[in-house]
Every structure is written in structure tokens, then in C-alpha cells.
MARSETOR-403382 format. One record per atom (N, C-alpha, C): residue in three letters; residue number from 1; x, y, z. Coordinates in Angstrom, 3 decimals, m for minus. Atoms other than C-alpha are relative to their C-alpha. Layout:
  aa   i       xx       yy       zz
 Ala NUM        X        Y        Z
...
This chain:
  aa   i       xx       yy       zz
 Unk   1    1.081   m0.064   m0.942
 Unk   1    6.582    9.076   m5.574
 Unk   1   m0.130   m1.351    0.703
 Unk   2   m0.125    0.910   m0.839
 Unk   2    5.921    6.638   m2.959
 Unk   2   m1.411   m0.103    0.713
 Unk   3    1.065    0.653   m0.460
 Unk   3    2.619    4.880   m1.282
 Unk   3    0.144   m0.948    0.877
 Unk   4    0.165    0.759   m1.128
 Unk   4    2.047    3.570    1.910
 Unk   4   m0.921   m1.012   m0.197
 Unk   5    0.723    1.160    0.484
 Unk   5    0.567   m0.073    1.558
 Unk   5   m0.583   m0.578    1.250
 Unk   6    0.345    0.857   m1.502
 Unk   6   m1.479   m2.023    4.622
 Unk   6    0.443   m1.184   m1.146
 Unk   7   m0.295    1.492    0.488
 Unk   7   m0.970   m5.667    4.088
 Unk   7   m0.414   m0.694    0.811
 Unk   8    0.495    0.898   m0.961
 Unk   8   m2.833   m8.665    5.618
 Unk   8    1.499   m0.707    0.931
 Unk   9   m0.836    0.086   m1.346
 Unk   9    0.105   m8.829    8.092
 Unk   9   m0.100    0.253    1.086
 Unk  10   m0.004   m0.563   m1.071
 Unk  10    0.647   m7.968   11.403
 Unk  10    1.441    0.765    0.351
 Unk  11   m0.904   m1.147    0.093
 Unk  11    2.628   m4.883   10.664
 Unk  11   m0.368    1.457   m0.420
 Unk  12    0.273   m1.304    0.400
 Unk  12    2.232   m1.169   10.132
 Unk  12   m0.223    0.238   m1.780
 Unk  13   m0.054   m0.381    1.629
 Unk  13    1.973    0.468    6.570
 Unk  13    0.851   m0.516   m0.858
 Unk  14   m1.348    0.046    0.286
 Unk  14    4.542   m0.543    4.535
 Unk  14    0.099    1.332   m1.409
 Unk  15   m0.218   m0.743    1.329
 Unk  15    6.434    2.103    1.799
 Unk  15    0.496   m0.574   m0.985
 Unk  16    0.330    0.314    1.396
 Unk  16    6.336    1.211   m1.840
 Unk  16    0.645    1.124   m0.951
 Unk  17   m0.134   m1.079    1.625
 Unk  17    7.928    3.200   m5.164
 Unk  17   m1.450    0.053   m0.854
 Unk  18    0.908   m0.273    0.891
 Unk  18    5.088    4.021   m7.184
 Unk  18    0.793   m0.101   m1.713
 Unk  19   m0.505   m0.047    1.623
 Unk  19    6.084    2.842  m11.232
 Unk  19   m0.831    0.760   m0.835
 Unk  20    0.959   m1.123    0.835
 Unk  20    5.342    4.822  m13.871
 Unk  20   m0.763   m1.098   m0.764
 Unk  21    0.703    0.723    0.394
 Unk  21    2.578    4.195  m15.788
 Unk  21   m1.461   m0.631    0.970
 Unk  22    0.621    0.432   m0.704
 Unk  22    0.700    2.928  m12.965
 Unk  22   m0.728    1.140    1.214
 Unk  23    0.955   m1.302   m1.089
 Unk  23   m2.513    5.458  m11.395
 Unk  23   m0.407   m0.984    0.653
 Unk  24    0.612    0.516   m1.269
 Unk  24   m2.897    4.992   m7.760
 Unk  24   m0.884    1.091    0.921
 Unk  25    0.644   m0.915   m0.452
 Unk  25   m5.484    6.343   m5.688
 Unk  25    0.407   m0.493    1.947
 Unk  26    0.120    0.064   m1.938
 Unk  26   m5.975    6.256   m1.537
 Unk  26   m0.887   m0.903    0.004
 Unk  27    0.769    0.559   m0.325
 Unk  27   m7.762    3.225   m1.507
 Unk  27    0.030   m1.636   m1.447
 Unk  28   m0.481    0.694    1.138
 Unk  28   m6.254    1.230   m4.571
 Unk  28    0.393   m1.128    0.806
 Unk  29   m0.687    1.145   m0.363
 Unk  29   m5.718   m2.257   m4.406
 Unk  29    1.137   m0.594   m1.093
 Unk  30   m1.896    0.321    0.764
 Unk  30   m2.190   m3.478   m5.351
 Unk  30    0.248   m1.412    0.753
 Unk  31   m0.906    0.911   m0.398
 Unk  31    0.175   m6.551   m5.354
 Unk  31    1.286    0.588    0.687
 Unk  32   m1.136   m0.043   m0.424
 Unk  32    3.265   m6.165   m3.489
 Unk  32    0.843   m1.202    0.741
 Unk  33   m0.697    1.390   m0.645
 Unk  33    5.986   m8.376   m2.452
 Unk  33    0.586    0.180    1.384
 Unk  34   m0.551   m0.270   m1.357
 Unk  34    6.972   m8.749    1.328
 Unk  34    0.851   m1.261    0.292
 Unk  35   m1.452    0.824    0.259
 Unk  35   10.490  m10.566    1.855
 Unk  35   m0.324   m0.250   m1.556
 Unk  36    0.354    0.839    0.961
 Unk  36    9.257  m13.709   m0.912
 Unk  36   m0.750   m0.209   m0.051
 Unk  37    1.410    0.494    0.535
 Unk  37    5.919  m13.747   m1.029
 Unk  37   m0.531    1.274   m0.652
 Unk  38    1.296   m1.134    0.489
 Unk  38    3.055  m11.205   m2.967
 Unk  38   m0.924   m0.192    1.036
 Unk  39    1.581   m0.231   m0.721
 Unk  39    0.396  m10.082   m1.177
 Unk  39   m0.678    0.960   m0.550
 Unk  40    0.666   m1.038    0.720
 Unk  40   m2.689   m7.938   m2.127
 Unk  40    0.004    0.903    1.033
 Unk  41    0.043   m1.086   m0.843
 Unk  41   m2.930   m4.519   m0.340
 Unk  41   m0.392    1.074    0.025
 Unk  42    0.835   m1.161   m0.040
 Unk  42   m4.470   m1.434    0.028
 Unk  42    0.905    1.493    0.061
 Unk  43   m0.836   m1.110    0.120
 Unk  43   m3.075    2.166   m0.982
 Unk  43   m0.996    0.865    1.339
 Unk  44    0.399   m0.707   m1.382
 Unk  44   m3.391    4.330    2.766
 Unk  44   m0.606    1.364   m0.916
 Unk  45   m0.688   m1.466   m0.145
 Unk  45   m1.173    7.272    1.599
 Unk  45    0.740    0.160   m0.921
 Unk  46   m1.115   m0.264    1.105
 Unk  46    1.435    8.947   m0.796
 Unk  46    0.975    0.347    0.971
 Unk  47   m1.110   m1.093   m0.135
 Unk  47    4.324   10.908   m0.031
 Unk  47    0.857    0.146   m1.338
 Unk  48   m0.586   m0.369    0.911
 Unk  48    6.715   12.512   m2.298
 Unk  48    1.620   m0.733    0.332
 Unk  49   m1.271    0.874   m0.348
 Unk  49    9.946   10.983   m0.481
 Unk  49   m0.141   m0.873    0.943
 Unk  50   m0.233    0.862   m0.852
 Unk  50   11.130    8.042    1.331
 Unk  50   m0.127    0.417    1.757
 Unk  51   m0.412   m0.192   m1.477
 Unk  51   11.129    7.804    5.244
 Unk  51    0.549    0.738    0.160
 Unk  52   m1.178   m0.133   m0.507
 Unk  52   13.354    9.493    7.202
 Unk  52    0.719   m1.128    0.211
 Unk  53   m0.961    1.212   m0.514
 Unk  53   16.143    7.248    8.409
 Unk  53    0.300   m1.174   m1.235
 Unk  54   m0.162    0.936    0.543
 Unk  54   15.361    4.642    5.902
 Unk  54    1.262   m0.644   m1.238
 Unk  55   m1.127   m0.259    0.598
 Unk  55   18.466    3.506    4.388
 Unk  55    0.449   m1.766   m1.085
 Unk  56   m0.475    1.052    0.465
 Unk  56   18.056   m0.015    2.586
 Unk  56   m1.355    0.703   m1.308
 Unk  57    0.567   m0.459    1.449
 Unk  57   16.244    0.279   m1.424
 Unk  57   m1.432   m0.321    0.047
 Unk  58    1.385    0.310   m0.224
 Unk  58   12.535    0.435   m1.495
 Unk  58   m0.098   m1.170   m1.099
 Unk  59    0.313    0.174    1.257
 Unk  59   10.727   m1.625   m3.476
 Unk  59   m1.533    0.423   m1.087
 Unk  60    1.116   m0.214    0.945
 Unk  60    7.957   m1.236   m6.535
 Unk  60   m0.832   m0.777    0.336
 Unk  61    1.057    0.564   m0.286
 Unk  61    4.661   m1.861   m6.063
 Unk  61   m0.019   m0.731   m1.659
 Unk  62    0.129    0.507    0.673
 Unk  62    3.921   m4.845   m8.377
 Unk  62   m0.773    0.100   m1.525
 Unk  63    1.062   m0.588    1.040
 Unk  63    0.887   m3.959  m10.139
 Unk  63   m1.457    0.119    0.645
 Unk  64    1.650   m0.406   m0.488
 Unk  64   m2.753   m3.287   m9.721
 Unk  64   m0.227   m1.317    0.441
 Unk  65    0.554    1.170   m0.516
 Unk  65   m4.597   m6.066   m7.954
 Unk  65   m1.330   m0.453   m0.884
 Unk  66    1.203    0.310    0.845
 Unk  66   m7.563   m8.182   m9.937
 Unk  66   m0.586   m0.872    0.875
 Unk  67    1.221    0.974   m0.851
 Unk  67   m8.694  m10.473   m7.039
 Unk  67   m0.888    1.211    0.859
 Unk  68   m0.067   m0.800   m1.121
 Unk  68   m9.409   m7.199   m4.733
 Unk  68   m1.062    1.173   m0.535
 Unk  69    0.595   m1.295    0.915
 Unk  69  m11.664   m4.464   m5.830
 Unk  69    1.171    1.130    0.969
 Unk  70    0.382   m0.838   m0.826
 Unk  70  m11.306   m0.685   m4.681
 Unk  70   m0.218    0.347    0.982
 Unk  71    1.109    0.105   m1.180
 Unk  71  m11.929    0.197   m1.338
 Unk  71   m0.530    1.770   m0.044
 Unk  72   m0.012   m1.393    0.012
 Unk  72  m13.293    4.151   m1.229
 Unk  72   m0.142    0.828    1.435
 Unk  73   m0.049   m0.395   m0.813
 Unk  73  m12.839    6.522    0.996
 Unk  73   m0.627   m0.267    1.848
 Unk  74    1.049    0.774   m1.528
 Unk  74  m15.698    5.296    3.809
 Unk  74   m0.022   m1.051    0.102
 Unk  75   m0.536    1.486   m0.535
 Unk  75  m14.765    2.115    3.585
 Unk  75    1.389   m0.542    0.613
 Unk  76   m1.110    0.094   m0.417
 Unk  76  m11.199    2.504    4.313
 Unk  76   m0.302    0.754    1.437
 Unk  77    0.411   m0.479   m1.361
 Unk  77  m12.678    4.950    7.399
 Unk  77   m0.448   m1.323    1.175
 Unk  78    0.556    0.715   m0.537
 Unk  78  m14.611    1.702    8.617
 Unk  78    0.916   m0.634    0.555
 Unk  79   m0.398    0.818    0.363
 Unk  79  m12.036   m0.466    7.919
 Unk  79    1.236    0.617    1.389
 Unk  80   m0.760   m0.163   m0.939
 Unk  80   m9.469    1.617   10.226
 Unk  80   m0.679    0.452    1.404
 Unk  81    1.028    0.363   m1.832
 Unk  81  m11.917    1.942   13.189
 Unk  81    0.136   m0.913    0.527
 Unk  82   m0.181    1.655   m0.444
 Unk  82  m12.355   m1.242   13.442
 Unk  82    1.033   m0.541    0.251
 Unk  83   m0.816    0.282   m0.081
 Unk  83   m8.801   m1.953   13.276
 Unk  83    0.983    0.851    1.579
 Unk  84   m0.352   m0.245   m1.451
 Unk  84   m8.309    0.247   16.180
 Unk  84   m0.569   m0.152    1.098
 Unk  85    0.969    0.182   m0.941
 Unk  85  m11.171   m1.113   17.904
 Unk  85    0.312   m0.825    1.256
């Protein structure tokens, strides 16, 4: 399974493996690594498979985040308004 991640970047979603062991919801905050750095990030979306097209190895989301709470459903609504504002 796989989870679409925002990231304080200036880039779209990014996709993520989901590890076992590890419950994610739509609004979960996670570590992930982009190139060499971690960043904290926010679970959008799932899917069950990769992209289309995509043809280089995903990677695993790190682990749960502890600086970051939660965000829930109406706050992630706010949160992408505003971002298309």
C-alpha cells in the first residue's frame, strides 16, 4: 500500500510505501526522507499501487512523526483552501 505525503516543499504530493506495522490515517503525520534530508509530513491519500509511469523504487515512509500532531479531516480541508487560495 502506498500514501501520498505533502511536504513543507514546493512540490506536489509525494508517494511513499506504507511499512508494515505502521497505522496510517488521511491526516497522519509522518517523517519521510526527500533526496537527504527528513522532513515531517502529512498523510493526503492511499492508493493500493504505485503511479502510473513511475519507474524508479519508491521509498518507505520513515515513521510516525512526534514533533507534529494529527491534522483531522477539517483541518486538512482548511489547510488545502488556503493553499489554493
Amino acid at each position: 500500500m502506498f500514501a501520498q505525503v505533502a511536504v513543507p516543499l514546493p512540490l506536489p504530493a509525494l508517494t511513499y510505501k506504507i511499512p508494515n506495522g505502521i497505522e496510517l490515517a488521511v491526516g497522519s503525520a509522518v517523517r519521510v526522507r526527500v533526496r537527504k534530508k527528513t522532513f515531517n509530513g502529512v498523510v493526503l491519500a492511499f492508493a493500493d499501487s504505485a503511479p502510473a509511469g513511475f519507474s524508479s523504487e519508491i521509498r518507505p515512509i520513515d515513521g510516525l512523526s512526534e514533533e507534529y500532531p494529527n491534522l483531522d479531516r477539517e483541518m486538512l480541508k482548511i489547510l488545502s483552501w488556503a493553499a489554493d487560495y
